[in-house]
C-alpha positions as CSV (number, residue, x, y, z in Angstrom):
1,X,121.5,123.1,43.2
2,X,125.3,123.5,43.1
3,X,127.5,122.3,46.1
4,X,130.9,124.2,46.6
5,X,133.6,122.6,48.7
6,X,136.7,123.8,49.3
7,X,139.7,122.3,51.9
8,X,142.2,124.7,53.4
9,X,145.5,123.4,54.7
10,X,146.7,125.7,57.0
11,X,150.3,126.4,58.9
12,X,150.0,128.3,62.7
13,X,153.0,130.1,63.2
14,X,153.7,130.9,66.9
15,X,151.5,128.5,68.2
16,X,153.0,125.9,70.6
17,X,150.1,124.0,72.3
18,X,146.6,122.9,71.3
19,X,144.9,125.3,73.3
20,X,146.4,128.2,71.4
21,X,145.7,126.3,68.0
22,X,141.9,126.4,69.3
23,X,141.7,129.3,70.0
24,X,143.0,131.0,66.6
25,X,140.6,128.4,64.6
26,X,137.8,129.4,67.0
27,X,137.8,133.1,65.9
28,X,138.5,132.5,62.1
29,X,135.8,129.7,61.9
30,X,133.0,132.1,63.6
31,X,134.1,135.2,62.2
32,X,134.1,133.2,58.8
33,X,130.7,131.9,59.6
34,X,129.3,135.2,60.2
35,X,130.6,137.1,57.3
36,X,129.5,134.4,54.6
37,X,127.2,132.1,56.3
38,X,128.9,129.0,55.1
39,X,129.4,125.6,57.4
40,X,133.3,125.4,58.2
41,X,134.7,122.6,60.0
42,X,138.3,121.7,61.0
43,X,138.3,118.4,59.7
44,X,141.7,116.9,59.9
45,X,145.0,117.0,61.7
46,X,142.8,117.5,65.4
47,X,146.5,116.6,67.2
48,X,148.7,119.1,65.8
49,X,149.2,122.3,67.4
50,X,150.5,123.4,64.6
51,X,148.9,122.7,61.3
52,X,144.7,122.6,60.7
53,X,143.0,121.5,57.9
54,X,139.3,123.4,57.4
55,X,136.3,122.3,55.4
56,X,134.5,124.8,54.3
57,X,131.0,124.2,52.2
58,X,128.6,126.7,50.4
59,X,125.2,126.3,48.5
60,X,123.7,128.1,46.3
61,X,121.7,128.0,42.6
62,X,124.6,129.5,40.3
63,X,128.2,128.0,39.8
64,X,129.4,131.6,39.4
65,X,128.5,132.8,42.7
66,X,129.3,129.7,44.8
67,X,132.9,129.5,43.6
68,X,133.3,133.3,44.4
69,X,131.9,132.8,47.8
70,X,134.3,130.5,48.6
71,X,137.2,132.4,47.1
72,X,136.8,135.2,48.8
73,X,136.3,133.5,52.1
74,X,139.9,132.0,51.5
75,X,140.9,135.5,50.6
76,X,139.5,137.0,53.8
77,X,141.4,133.7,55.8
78,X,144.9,134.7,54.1
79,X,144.4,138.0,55.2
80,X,143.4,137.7,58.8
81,X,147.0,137.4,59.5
82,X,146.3,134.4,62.0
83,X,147.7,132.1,59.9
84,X,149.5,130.8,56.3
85,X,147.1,129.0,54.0
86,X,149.4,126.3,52.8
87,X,146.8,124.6,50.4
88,X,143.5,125.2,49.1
89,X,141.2,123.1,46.8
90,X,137.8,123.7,45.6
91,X,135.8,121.9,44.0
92,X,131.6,122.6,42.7
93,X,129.5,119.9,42.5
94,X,125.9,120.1,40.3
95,X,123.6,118.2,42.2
């Protein structure tokens, strides 16, 4: 079994309150969820309206495909235009 995590740093521009920070994570987190079935999470930085950090975490039974899953779900997070990914790591696990 091989565990992919990845954690995204991201920057909301044009986003002044927590409510509006909720609900821009709300649509890329389901969308997200939809499109790849993977769990994401905002995991860090709850009280800033204008920085998130997601956790995002795939399984699967070949290295190859996990880390592309979660590549392209960054990919399709940078180009949702919602917001700047500031960081990414990711980082495969063999269990």
């Amino acid at each position: 079994m091989v565990i992919g995590v990845c954690q995204l740093e991201l920057f909301l521009h044009e986003n002044f309150s927590l409510k509006g920070k909720r609900q821009v994570l709300r649509s890329i987190v389901q969308r997200a969820r939809k499109k790849f079935n993977i769990s994401i999470a905002e995991v860090a930085d709850q009280d800033l309206w204008q920085k998130a950090v997601l956790g995002i975490c795939a399984v699967g039974n070949d290295r190859k495909l996990v880390n592309s899953i979660l590549d392209q779900v960054v990919n399709f997070i940078e180009n949702t235009q919602l917001t700047d990914v500031a960081d990414s790591q990711i980082e495969i696990i063999n269990y």
